[in-house]
DOVO-40119 format. One line per field, with one value per residue (C-alpha): residue number from 1; chain; x, y, z; residue in one letter. Coordinates in nm, 2 decimals, padded with zeros to 4 digits. Example, Ala and Ser with C-alpha at 12.3 -4.5 7.8 and 13.67 -1.06 7.14 Angstrom:
2
zake	[1|2] .
gudren	[A|A] .
east	[01.23|01.37] .
north	[-00.45|-00.11] .
up	[00.78|00.71] .
torvo	[A|S] .
//
This chain:
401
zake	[1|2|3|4|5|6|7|8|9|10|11|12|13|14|15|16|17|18|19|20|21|22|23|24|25|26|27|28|29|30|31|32|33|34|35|36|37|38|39|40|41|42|43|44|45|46|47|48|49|50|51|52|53|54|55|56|57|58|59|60|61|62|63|64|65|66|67|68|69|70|71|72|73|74|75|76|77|78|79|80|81|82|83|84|85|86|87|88|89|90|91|92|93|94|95|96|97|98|99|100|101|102|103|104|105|106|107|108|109|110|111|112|113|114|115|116|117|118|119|120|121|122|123|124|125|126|127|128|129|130|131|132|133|134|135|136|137|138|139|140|141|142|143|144|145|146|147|148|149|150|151|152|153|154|155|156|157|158|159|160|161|162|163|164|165|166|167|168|169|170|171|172|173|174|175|176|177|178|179|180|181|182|183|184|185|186|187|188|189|190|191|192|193|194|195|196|197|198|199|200|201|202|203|204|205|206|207|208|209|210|211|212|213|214|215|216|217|218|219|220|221|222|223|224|225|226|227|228|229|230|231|232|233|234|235|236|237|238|239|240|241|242|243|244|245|246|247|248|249|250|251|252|253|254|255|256|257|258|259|260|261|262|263|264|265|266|267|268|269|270|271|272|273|274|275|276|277|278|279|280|281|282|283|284|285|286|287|288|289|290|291|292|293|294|295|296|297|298|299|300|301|302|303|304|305|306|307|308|309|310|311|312|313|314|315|316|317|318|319|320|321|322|323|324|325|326|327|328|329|330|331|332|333|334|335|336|337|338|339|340|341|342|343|344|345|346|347|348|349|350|351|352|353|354|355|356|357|358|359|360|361|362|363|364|365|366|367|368|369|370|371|372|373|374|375|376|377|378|379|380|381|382|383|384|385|386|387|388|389|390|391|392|393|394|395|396|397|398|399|400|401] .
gudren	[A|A|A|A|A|A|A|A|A|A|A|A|A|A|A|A|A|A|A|A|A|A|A|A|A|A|A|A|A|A|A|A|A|A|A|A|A|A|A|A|A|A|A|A|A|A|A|A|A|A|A|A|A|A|A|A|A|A|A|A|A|A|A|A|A|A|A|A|A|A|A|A|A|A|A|A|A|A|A|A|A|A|A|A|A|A|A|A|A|A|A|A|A|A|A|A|A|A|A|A|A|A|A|A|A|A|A|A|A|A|A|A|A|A|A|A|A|A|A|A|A|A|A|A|A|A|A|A|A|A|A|A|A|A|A|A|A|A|A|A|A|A|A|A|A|A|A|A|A|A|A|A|A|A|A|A|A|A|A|A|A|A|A|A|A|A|A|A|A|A|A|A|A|A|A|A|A|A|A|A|A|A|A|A|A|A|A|A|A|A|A|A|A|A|A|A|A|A|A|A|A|A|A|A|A|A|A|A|A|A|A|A|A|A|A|A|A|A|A|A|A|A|A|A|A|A|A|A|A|A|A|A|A|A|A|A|A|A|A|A|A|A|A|A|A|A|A|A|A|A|A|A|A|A|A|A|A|A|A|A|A|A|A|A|A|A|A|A|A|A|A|A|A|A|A|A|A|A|A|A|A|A|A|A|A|A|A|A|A|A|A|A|A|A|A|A|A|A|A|A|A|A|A|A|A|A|A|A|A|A|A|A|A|A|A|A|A|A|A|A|A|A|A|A|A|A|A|A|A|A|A|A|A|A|A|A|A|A|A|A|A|A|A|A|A|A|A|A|A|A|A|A|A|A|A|A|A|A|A|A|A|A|A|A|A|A|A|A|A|A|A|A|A|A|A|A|A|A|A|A|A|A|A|A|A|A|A|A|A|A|A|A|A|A|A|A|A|A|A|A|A] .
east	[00.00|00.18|00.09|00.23|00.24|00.05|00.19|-00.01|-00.08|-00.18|-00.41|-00.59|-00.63|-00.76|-01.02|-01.13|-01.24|-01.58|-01.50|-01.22|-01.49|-01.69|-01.53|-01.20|-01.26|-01.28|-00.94|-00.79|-00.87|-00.77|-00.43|-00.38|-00.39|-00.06|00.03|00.25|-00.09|-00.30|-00.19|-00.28|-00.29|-00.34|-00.40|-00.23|-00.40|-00.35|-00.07|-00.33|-00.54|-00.41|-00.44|-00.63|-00.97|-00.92|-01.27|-01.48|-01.88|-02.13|-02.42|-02.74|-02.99|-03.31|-03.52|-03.32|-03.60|-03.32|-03.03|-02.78|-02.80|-02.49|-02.29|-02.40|-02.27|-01.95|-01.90|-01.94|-01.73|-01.43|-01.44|-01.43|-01.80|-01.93|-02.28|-02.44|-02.78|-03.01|-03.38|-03.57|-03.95|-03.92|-03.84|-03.64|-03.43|-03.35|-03.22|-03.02|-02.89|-02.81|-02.65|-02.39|-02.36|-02.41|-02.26|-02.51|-02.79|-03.12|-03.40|-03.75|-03.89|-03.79|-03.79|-03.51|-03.26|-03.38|-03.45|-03.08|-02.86|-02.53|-02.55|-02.49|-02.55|-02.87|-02.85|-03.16|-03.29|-03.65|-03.93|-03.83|-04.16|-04.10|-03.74|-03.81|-04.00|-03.79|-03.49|-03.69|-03.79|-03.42|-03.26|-03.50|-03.39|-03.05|-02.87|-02.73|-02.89|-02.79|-03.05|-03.03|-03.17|-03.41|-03.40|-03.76|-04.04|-04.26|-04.17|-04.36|-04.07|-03.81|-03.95|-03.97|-03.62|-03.47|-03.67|-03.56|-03.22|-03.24|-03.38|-03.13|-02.81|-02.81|-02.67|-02.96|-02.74|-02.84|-02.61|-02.57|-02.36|-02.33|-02.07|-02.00|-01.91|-01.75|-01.39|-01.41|-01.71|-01.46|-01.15|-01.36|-01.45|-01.08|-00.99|-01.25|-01.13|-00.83|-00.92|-00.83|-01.11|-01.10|-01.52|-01.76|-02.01|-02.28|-02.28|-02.52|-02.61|-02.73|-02.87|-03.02|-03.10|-03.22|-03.55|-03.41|-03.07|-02.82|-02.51|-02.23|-02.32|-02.60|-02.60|-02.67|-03.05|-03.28|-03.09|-03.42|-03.68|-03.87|-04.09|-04.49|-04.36|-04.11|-04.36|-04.63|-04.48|-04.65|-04.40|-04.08|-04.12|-04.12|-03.84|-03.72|-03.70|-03.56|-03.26|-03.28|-03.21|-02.81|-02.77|-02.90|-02.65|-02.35|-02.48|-02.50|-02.17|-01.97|-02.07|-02.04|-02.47|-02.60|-02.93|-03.12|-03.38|-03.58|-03.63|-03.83|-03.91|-04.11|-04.19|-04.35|-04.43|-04.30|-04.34|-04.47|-04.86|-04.92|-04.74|-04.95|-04.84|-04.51|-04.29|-04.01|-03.86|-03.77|-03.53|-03.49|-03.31|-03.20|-03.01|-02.83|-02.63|-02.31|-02.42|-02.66|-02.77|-02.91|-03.03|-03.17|-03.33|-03.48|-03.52|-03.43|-03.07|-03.03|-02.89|-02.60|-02.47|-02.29|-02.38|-02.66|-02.63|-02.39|-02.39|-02.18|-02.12|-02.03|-01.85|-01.85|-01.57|-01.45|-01.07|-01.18|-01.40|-01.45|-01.63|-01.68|-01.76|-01.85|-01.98|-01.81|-01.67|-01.91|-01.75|-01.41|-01.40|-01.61|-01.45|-01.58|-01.47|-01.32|-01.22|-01.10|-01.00|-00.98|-00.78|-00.58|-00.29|-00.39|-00.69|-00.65|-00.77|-00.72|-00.80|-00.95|-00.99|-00.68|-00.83|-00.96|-01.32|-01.37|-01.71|-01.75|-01.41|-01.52|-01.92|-01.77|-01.53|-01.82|-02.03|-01.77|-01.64|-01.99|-01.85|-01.98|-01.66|-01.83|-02.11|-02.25|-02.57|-02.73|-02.65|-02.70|-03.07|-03.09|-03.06|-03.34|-03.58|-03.49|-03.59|-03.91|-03.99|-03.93|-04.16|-04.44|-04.35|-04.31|-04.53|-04.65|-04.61|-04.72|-04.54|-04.80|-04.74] .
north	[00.00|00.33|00.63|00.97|01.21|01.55|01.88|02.12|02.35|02.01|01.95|02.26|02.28|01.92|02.00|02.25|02.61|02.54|02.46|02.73|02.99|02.89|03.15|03.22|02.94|02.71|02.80|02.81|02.42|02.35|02.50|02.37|01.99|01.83|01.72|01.43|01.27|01.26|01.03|00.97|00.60|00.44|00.08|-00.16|-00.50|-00.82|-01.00|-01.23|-00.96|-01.02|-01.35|-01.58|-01.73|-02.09|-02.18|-02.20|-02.24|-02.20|-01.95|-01.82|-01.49|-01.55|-01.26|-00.88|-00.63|-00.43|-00.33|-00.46|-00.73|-00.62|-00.58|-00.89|-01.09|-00.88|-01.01|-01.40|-01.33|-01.17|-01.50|-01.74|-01.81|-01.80|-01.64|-01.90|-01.79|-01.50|-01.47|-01.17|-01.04|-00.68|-00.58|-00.31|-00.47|-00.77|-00.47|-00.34|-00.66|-00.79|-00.45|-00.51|-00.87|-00.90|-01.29|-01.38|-01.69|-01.54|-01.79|-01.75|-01.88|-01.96|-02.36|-02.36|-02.20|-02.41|-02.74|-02.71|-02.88|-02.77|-02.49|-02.46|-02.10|-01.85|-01.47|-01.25|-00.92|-00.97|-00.82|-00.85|-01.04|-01.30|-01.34|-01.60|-01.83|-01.85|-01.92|-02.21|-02.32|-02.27|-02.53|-02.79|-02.83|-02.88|-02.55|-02.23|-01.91|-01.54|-01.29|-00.91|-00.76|-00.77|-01.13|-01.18|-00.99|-01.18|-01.40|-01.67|-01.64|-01.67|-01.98|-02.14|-02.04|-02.18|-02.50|-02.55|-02.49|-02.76|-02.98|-02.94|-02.81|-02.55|-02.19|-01.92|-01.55|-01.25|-00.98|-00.70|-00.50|-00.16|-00.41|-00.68|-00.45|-00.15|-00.16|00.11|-00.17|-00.45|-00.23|-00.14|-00.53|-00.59|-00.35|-00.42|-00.81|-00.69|-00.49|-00.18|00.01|-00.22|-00.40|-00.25|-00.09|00.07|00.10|00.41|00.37|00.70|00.54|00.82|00.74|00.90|00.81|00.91|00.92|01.13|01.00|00.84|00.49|00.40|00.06|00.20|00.13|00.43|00.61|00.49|00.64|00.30|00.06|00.04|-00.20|00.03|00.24|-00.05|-00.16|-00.54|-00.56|-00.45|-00.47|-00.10|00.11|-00.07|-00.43|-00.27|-00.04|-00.11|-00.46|-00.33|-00.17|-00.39|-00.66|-00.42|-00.37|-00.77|-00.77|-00.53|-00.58|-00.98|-01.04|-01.35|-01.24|-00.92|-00.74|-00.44|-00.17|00.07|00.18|00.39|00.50|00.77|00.91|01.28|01.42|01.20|01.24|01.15|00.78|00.75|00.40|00.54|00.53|00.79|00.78|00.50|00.44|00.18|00.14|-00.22|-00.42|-00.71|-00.96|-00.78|-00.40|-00.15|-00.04|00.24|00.27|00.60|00.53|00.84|00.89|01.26|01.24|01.61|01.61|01.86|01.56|01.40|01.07|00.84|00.84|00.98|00.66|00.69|00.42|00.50|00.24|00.33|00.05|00.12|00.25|00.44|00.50|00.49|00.64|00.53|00.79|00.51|00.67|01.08|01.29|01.60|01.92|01.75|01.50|01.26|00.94|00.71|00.45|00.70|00.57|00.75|00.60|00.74|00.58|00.69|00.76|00.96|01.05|00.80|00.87|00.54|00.56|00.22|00.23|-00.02|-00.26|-00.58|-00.73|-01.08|-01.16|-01.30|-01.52|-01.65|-01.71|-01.92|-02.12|-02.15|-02.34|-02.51|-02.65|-02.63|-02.38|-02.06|-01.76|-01.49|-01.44|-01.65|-01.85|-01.77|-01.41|-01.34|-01.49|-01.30|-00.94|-01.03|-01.15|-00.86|-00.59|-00.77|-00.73|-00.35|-00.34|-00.48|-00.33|00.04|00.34|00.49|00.89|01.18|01.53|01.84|02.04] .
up	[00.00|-00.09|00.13|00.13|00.43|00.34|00.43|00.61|00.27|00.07|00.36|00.33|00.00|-00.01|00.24|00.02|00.03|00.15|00.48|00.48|00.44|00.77|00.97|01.17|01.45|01.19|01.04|01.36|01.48|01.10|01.13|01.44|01.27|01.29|00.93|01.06|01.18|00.83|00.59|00.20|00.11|-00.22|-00.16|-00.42|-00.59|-00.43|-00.60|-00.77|-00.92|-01.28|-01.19|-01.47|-01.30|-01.16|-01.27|-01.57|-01.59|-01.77|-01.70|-01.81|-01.79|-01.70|-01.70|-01.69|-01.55|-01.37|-01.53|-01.24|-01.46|-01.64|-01.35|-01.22|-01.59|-01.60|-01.17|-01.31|-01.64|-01.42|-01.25|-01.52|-01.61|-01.98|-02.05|-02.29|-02.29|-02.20|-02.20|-02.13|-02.14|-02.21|-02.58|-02.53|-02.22|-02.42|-02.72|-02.47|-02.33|-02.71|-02.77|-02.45|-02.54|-02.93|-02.96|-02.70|-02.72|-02.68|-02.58|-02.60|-02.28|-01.90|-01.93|-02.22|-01.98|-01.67|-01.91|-02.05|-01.84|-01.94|-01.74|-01.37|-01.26|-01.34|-01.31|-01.28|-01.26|-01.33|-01.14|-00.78|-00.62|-00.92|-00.84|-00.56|-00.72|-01.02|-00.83|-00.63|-00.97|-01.07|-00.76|-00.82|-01.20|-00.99|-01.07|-00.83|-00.86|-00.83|-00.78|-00.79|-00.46|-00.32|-00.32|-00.21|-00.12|00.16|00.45|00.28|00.01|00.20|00.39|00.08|-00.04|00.25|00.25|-00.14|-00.04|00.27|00.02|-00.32|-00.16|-00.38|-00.38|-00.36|-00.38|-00.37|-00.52|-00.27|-00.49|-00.26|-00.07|-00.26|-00.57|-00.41|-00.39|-00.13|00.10|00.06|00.17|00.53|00.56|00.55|00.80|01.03|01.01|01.13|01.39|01.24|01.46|01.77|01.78|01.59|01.75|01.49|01.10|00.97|00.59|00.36|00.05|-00.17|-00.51|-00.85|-01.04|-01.36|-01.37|-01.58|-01.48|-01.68|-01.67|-01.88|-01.74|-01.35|-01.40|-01.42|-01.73|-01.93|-01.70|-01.46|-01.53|-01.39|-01.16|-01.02|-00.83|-00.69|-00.34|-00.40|-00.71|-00.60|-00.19|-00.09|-00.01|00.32|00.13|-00.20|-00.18|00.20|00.12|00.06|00.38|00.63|00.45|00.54|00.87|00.91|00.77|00.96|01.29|01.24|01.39|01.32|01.51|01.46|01.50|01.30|01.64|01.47|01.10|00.85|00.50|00.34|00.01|00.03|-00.31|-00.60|-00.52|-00.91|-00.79|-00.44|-00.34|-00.40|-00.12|-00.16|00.18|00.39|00.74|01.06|01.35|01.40|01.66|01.63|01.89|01.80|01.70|01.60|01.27|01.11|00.77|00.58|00.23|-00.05|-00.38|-00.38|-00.53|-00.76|-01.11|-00.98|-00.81|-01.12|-01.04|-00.88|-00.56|-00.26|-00.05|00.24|00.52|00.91|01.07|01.47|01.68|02.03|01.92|01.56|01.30|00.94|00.68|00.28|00.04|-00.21|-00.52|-00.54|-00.29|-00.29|-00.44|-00.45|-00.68|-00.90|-00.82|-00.60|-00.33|-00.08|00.26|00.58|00.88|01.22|01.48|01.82|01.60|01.29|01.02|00.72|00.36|00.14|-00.23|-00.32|-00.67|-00.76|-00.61|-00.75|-00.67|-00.51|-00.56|-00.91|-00.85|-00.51|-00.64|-00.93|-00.73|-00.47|-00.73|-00.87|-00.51|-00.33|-00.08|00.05|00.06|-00.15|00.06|00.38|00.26|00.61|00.63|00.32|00.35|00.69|00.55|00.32|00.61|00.86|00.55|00.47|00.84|00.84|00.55|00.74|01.07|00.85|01.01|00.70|00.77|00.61|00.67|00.63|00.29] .
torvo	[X|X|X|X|X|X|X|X|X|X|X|X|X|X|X|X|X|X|X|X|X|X|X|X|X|X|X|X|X|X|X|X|X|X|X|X|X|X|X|X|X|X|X|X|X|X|X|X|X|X|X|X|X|X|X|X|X|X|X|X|X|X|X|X|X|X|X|X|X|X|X|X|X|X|X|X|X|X|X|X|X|X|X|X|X|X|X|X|X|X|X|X|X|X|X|X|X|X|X|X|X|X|X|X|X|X|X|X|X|X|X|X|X|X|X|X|X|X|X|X|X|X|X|X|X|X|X|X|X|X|X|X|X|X|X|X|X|X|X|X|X|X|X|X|X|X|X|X|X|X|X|X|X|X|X|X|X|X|X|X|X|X|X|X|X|X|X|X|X|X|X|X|X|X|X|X|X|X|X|X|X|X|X|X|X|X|X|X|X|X|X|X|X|X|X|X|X|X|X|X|X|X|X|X|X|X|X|X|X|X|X|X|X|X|X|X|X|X|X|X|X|X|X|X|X|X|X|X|X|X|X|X|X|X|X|X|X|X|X|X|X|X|X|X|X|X|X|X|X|X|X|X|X|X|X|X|X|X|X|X|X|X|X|X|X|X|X|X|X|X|X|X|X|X|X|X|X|X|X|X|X|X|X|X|X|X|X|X|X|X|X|X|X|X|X|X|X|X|X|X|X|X|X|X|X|X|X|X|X|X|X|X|X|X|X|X|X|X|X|X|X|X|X|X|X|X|X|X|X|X|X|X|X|X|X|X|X|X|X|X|X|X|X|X|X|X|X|X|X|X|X|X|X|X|X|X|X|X|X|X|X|X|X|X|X|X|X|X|X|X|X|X|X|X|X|X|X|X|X|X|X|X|X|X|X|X|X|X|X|X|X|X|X|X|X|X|X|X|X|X|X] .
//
């Protein structure tokens, strides 16, 4: 990991002059920081990250609703899997999907991807209250299945995944990709295991989003404008078991629970009375056996943002702190997976963008070896029961005009 020790002019200028201009106090404290006790990091690949992948499979769309569905492919190709098929309902999802993948085998149904044999692993993105059921459908014809999130919408769903999986030995995942794909998420998760902050006492998750988004990647999800199922709760969950459905996995993740509970939680549909079953707004309180939680969801993301989303992450432990600025760092700069670190000896800022991902190496070899390294079959099933039961626990509030 290369770091550089800043200077006490470097470290006011990369602070920036918006907090400069908050008045003379505030310069004062901020030229009274010892420049020996904040350091610049760039953390360095793994020695295997040009590594070739151990594994091949072979792996199939079924259904690509959401967009993540190109992040998820590109995850299993980086580790060693070979798309063979796609099918799709939506005409102008499949044109995009054929567009991004033009040597692709399109199918026309469901039952020739889950009938064909050959392949081991399914991806989907399709509506999220028909994801379940597919992927039951998808173990019992004796294959593993990778869902985007939410990975089910009812309790009823989940009891049936976890029955099926019981029953097959198959893999049911769900791709949390504000961890699992964020360089910045799986630098904190390495720190943490080390103790870098001492025990971890509380994560806090801000998840805004955009409706329609204008940012660079045209494969985000929302660069089209959404779907009529994007704005009825009984299709894609609500706000809590949706985009909520990323957070609560961190906060499983980071404070190491394997028990939890939803403390309090709510929703309300602020400003889209033309969509009234809407829900715009979302947040809970959780605790676990090993931490607390807190989660705030919206869909109030500006355009002068730049991208989709400022998703930050709060990581409280008993000897430091750390925060991710996953996606920009506001008014500073446009690229994503930020990390600082706070400890008894000195501020940390790590840039994480060298680093490689793990997940689509470590899902492959897990199918390949029947194991479970890139994400824990219990947890991962966990986080999607605990944000079902903030969605049915929700107050539903409404703020006066």
């Amino acid at each position: 990991m290369g770091s550089e020790m800043f200077g006490r002019r470097e470290f006011l200028r990369a602070v920036g002059s918006a907090g400069l201009m908050a008045g003379v106090p505030a310069m004062a404290e901020m030229s009274a920081i010892d420049p020996a006790r904040v350091v610049h990091e760039i953390a360095e690949p793994g020695q295997d990250a040009d590594a070739k992948p151990k594994h091949s499979i072979k792996f199939a769309v079924c259904g690509m609703s959401h967009d993540h569905i190109f992040g998820m492919v590109g995850a299993i190709q980086r580790g060693g899997g070979v798309l063979v098929a796609a099918y799709g309902a939506e005409p102008d999802k499949i044109a995009g999907f054929k567009k991004r993948f033009p040597d692709v085998k399109m199918v026309d149904s469901e039952d020739a991807i889950l009938n064909d044999s050959s392949i081991q692993l399914v991806l989907s993105s399709t509506i999220p209250d028909q994801r379940a059921p597919l992927g039951v459908r998808v173990m019992k014809k004796g294959k593993d299945f990778l869902s985007d999130k939410p990975g089910a919408t009812s309790l009823a769903q989940i009891e049936e995944i976890r029955k099926t999986i019981a029953e097959t030995k198959r893999i049911y995942g769900i791709l949390y990709s504000e961890r699992l794909e964020v360089k910045a998420a799986v630098k904190a998760g390495e720190l943490v295991k080390a103790g870098a902050i001492g025990r971890v006492i509380q994560t806090i998750n801000i998840a805004p989003h955009q409706i329609v988004q204008h940012g660079a990647d045209p494969y985000a999800g929302g660069s089209g404008g959404r779907p009529d199922w994007f704005w009825d709760p009984a299709r894609y969950g609500g706000i809590l078991t949706d985009i909520g459905s990323h957070q609560v996995d961190q906060f499983l993740y980071y404070t190491g629970s394997t028990q939890a509970e939803v403390v309090a939680s709510q929703v309300a549909n602020v400003n889209h009375p033309q969509k009234p079953k809407f829900q715009d707004f979302g947040d809970m309180m959780l605790r676990g056996d090993r931490g607390f939680g807190y989660v705030r969801l919206d869909w109030f993301t500006p355009d002068g943002l730049g991208t989709w989303g400022d998703g930050r992450l709060f990581i409280l432990g008993t000897a430091g702190y750390i925060e991710l600025r996953k996606y920009v760092d506001v008014a500073r700069g446009k690229q994503g997976n930020n990390l600082f670190l706070v400890d008894k000896d000195q501020a940390r800022y790590i840039d994480c963008n060298n680093l490689s991902l793990p997940f689509g190496p470590q899902f492959v070899s897990d199918v390949v070896n029947r194991t479970h390294t890139a994400q824990d079959q219990t947890q991962c099933l966990l986080a999607a029961e605990l944000v079902v039961r903030a969605q049915m626990k929700a107050q539903h509030a409404t703020l006066k005009a």
